[in-house]
N, C-alpha and C positions, 0 to 999 in steps of 0.2 A: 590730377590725382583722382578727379572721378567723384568729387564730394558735391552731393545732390540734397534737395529738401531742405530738411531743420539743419543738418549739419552745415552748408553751403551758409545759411540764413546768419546760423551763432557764428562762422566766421565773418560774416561780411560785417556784422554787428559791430562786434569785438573790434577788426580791425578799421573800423568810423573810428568807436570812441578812443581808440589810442593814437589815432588821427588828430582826434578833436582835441584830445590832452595833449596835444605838440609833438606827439613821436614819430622817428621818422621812418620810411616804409621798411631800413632794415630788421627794425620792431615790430613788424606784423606777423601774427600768428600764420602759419601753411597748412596746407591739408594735411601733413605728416601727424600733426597733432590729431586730425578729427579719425583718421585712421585706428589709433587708441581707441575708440569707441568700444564698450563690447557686444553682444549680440541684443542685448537691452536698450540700446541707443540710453545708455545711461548718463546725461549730459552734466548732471550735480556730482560724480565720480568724475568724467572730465576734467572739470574745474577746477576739482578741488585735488585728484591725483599729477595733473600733467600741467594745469594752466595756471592756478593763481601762484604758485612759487615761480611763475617764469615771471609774472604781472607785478611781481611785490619783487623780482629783482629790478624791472626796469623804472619805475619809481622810486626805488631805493634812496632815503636821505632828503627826500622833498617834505615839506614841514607839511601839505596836507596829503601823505600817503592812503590815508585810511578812507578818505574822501574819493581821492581816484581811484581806488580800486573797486570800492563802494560803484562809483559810475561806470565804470568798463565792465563791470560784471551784473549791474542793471541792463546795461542794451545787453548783454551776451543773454541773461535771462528771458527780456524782454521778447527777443527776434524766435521765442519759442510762440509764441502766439499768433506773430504775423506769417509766421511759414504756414501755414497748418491751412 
């Protein structure tokens, strides 16, 4: 899909820690999602338009949701830094 830089970085991020939380690959975010971007590479509207209601479905009912989501959206935040 052509997802290059920061965007490339928050996906690879994101899909570690939902790695790391036990999810399996059919739960990883695709470029389709970083396409959403708008010409602002706006990545806190990302998250908050298109990804954390997909994030807070696939956790759904786990007694520490607030914690996983908490961490899969630390590395997505994080891997803004180490791209750059």
């Amino acid at each position: 899909m052509n997802i290059t830089g920061e965007a490339l970085a928050r996906m690879e991020a994101l899909n570690a820690a939902l790695k790391a939380e036990g999810l399996p690959e059919s739960h990883y975010i695709g470029g389709a999602y970083f396409r959403k971007l708008n010409a602002n590479n706006d990545f806190d509207e990302l998250w908050t338009y298109h990804l954390e209601g997909v994030i807070t479905e696939y956790f759904r009912g786990e007694p520490d949701i607030d914690k996983k989501i908490a961490l899969v959206k630390n590395a997505y935040n994080s891997a803004a830094t180490t791209s750059t």
